[in-house]
ZAMARGU-4260 file (C-alpha; in steps of 0.2 Angstrom, whole numbers, plus 5000, padded with zeros to 4 digits):
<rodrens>
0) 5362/5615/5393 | 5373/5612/5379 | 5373/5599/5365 | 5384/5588/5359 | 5386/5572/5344
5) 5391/5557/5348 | 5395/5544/5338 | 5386/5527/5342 | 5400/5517/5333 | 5414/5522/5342
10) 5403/5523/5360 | 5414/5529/5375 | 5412/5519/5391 | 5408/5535/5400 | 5394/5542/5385
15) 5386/5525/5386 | 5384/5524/5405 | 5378/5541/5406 | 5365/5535/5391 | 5360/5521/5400
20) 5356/5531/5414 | 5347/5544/5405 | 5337/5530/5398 | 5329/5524/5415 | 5325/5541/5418
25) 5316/5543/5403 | 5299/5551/5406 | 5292/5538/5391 | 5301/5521/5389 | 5308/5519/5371
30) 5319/5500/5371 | 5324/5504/5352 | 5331/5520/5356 | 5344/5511/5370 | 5359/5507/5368
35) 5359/5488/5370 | 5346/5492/5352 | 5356/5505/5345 | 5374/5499/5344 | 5370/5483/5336
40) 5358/5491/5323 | 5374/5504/5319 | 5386/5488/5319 | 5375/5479/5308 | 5361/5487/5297
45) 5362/5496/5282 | 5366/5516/5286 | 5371/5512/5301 | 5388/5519/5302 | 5381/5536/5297
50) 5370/5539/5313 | 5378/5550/5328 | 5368/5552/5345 | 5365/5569/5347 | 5362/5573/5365
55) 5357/5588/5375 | 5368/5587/5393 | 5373/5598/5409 | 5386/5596/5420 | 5392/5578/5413
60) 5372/5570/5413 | 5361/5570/5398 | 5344/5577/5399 | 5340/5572/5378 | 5345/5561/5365
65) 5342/5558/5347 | 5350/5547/5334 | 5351/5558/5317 | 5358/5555/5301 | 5358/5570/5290
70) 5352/5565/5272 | 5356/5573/5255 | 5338/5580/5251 | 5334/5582/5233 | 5337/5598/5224
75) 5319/5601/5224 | 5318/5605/5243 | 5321/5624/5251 | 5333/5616/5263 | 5343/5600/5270
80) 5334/5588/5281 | 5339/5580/5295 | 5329/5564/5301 | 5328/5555/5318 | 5334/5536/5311
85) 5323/5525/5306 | 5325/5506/5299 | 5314/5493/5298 | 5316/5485/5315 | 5314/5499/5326
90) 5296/5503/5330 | 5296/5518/5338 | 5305/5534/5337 | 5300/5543/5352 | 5317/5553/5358
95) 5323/5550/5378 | 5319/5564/5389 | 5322/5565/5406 | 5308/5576/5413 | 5315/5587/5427
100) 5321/5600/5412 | 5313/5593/5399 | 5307/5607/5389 | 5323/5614/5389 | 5333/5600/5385
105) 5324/5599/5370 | 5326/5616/5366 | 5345/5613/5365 | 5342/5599/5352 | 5332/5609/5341
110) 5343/5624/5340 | 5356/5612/5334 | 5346/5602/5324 | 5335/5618/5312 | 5352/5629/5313
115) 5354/5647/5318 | 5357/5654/5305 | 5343/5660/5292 | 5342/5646/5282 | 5334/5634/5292
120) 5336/5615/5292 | 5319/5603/5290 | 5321/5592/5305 | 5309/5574/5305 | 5306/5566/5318
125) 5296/5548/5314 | 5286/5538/5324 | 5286/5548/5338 | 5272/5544/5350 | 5262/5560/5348
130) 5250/5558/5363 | 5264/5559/5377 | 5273/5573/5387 | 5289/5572/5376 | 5279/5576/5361
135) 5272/5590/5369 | 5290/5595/5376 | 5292/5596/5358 | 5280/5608/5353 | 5281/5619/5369
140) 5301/5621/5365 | 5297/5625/5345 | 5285/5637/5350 | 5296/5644/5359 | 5309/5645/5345
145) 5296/5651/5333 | 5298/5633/5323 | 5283/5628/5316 | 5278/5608/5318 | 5269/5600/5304
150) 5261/5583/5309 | 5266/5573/5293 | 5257/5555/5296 | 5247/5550/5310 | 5239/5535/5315
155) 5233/5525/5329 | 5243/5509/5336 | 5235/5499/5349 | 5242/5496/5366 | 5236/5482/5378
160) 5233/5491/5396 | 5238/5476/5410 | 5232/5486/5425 | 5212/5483/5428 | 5202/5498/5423
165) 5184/5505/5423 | 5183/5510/5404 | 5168/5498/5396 | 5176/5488/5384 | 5169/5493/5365
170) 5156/5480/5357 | 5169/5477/5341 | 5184/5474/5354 | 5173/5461/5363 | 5167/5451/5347
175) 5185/5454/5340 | 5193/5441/5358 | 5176/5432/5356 | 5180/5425/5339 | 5198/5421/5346
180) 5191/5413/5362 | 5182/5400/5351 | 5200/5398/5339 | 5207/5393/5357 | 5193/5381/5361
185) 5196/5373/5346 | 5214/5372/5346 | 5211/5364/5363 | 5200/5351/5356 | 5211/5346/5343
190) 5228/5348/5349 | 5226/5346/5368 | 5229/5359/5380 | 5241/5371/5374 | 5254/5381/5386
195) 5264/5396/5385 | 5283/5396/5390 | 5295/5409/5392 | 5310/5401/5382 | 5321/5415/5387
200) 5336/5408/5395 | 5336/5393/5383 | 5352/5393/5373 | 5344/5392/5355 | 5328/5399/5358
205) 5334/5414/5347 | 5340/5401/5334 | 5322/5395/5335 | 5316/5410/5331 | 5323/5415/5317
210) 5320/5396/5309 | 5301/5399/5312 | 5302/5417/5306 | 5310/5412/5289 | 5298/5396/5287
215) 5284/5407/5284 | 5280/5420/5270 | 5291/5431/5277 | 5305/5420/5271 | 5297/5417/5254
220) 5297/5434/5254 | 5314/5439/5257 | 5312/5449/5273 | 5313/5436/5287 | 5330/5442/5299
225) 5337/5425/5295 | 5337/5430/5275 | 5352/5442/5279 | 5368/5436/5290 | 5370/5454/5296
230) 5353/5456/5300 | 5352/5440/5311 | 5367/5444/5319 | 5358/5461/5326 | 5343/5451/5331
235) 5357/5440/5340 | 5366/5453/5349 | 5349/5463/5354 | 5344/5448/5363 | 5360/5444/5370
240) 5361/5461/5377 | 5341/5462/5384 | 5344/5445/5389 | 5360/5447/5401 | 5351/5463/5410
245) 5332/5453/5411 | 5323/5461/5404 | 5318/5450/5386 | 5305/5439/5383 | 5306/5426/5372
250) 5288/5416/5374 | 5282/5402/5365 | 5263/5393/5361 | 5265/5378/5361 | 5255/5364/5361
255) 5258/5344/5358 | 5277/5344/5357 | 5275/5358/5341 | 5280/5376/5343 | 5264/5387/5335
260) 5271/5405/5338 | 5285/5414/5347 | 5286/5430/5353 | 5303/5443/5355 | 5296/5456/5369
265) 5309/5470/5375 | 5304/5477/5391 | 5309/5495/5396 | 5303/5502/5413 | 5286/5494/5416
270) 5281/5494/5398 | 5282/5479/5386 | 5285/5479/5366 | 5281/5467/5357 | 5295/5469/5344
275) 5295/5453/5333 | 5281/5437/5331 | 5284/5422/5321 | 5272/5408/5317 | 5272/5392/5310
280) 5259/5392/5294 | 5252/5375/5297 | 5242/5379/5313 | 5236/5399/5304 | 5218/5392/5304
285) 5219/5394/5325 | 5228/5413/5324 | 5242/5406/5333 | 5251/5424/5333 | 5236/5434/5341
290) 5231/5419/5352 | 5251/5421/5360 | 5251/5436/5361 | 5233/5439/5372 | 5241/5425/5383
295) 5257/5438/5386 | 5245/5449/5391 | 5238/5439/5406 | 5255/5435/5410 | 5261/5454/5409
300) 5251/5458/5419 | 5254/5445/5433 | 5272/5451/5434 | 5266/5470/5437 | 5270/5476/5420
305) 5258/5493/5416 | 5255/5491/5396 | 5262/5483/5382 | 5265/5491/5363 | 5259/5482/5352
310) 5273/5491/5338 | 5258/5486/5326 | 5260/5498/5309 | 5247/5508/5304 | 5239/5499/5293
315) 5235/5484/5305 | 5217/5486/5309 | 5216/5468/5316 | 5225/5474/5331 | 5217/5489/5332
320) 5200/5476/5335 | 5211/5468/5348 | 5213/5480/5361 | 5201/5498/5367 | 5218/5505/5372
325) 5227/5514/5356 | 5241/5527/5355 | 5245/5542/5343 | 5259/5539/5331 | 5267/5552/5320
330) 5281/5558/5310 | 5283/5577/5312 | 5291/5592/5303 | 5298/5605/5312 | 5307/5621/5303
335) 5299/5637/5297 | 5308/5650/5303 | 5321/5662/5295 | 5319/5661/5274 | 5308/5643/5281
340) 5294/5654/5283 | 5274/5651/5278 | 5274/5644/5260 | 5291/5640/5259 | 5289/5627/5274
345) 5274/5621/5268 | 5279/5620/5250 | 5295/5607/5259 | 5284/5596/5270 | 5274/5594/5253
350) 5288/5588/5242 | 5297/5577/5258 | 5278/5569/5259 | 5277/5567/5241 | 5294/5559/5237
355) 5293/5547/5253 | 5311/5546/5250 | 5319/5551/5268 | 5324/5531/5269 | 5333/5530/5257
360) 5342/5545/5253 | 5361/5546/5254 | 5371/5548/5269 | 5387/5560/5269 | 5401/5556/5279
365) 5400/5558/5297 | 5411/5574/5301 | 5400/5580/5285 | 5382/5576/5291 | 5380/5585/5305
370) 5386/5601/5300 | 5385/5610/5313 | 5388/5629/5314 | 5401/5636/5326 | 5390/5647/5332
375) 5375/5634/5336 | 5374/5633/5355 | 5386/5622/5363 | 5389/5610/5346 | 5401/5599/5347
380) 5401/5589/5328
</rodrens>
């Protein structure tokens, strides 16, 4: 197994195949790790053109990939870090592994990633989902390393299972749909019957989108996609691209001619995300977002799709009432070994926590950022 950096903005056809066929073998879905996610968010977004794919491979098929920038860490810090990419449209940073070699493949990326010499390199990974097997690949191959993995933040996101199960439902959860069973009631009684329509293959449905996004308070507040061209134009082309291989949703509530809510979901194997709700403020007092989106549940699960992420942050307890069904998400630290060691480590993941700067530190120029050793195992920078 050998690893190798690739850069996403300059994409071969043959790298992106072979990553588009290591994502649908992926032991845990993961749509904004893709490449119809990432090569947009590379053309468009801000740090974009400093994130390579690192990828782990044998015999011309990848086994692992991560998108890493490495960032210029304040003096302060016992070492350089280097973090998985995150920005603020991508809701989950859980790596794809294919399982059959799995632990090893992982292996290959840490080696690369910590270094091998003694002076270790702090590696972050955010919002990986921490209850899966690729979280514990990760640990298995650190503890193999002798790396130490510090859970940095945790916290639980809810997920809505579509499959029947025996598991009671919890009291809260079942006042929580109550209270939005009688916002439906009377959103019925005084609007008519309202529908939900997938708008997906409708021309301007993302156009529509972004208008309802940036009518609201996310538009007053500057964040709404349509509020940046560059930004609107990667919500464009990841639509376009989920679009044209079938697997985006693009659902609507609607109810009297007037468009409530949308919904963007992304489906990756039989998993949905919910990546992006709008809604129109003038309807708020029915919870037009939540009614839409426990209607896409009943309709995930008519066409066979297992469970749907809700990409809810952690501070989102309302969905958390939703649903009995939450995963683990965390960002972890792994280093520790070499001059890394004890104290020193711990004193790092204090300072990195602390400063909450990962996101915005600078980016080095790409044959700079990795830095690969030559005597790292199979690097290719």
């Amino acid at each position: 197994m050998r690893t190798r950096t690739i850069s996403i903005r300059d994409l071969s056809p043959s790298d992106e195949e072979a990553w588009r066929d290591l994502a649908t073998r992926s032991v845990e879905p993961n749509p904004f790790y893709e490449a119809d996610f990432l090569v947009p968010a590379c053309r468009y977004l801000r740090h974009g053109k400093g994130v390579v794919l690192l990828v782990a491979e044998d015999a011309g098929r990848l086994h692992a990939c991560l998108p890493v920038r490495r960032a210029t860490a304040p003096r302060i810090l016992p070492a350089p870090v280097i973090s998985s990419w995150r920005h603020p449209y991508g809701f989950l940073g859980t790596p794809l592994v294919a399982p059959e070699r799995g632990v090893e493949a992982v292996a290959s990326l840490l080696t690369t990633l910590t270094g091998a010499r003694a002076w270790r390199r702090l590696v972050v990974l955010e919002l990986i989902g921490d209850d899966g097997p690729i979280a514990a690949y990760f640990r298995r191959a650190a503890a193999e390393l002798r790396l130490t993995v510090h859970v940095h933040t945790a916290w639980e996101r809810a997920v809505f299972r579509c499959q029947d199960s025996a598991d009671p439902v919890p009291p809260s959860v079942r006042r929580e749909r109550r209270a939005k069973a009688r916002q439906w009631r009377r959103l019925s009684g005084d609007r008519g019957d309202p529908a939900v329509v997938d708008r997906v293959q409708e021309p301007d449905a993302s156009s529509r989108f972004l208008a309802l996004e940036a009518s609201g308070w996310k538009g007053r507040a500057g964040t709404a996609l349509a509020c940046r061209a560059k930004d609107a134009a990667f919500y464009r082309e990841v639509t376009s691209r989920f679009r044209a291989s079938g697997r985006l949703r693009l659902y609507s509530l609607e109810v009297g001619g007037e468009t409530l809510a949308m919904q963007t979901d992304l489906c990756a194997g039989s998993c949905l995300f919910d990546w992006k709700v709008a809604y129109d403020e003038r309807f708020a007092r029915y919870g037009p977002g939540t009614q839409l989106q426990l209607r896409v549940v009943d309709l995930a699960r008519e066409q066979g799709v297992h469970w749907i992420d809700s990409c809810s942050d952690g501070e989102d307890e309302r969905q958390l009432r939703l649903s009995a069904d939450h995963r683990r998400i965390s960002t972890l630290a792994i280093g520790g070994s070499g001059r890394m060691q004890g104290p020193r480590f711990a004193v790092a993941v204090f300072l990195v926590k602390a400063s909450r700067r990962l996101r915005g530190l600078s980016v080095s120029p790409l044959r700079r950022r990795l830095a690969l050793s030559s005597g790292e195992q199979g690097a290719n920078p």
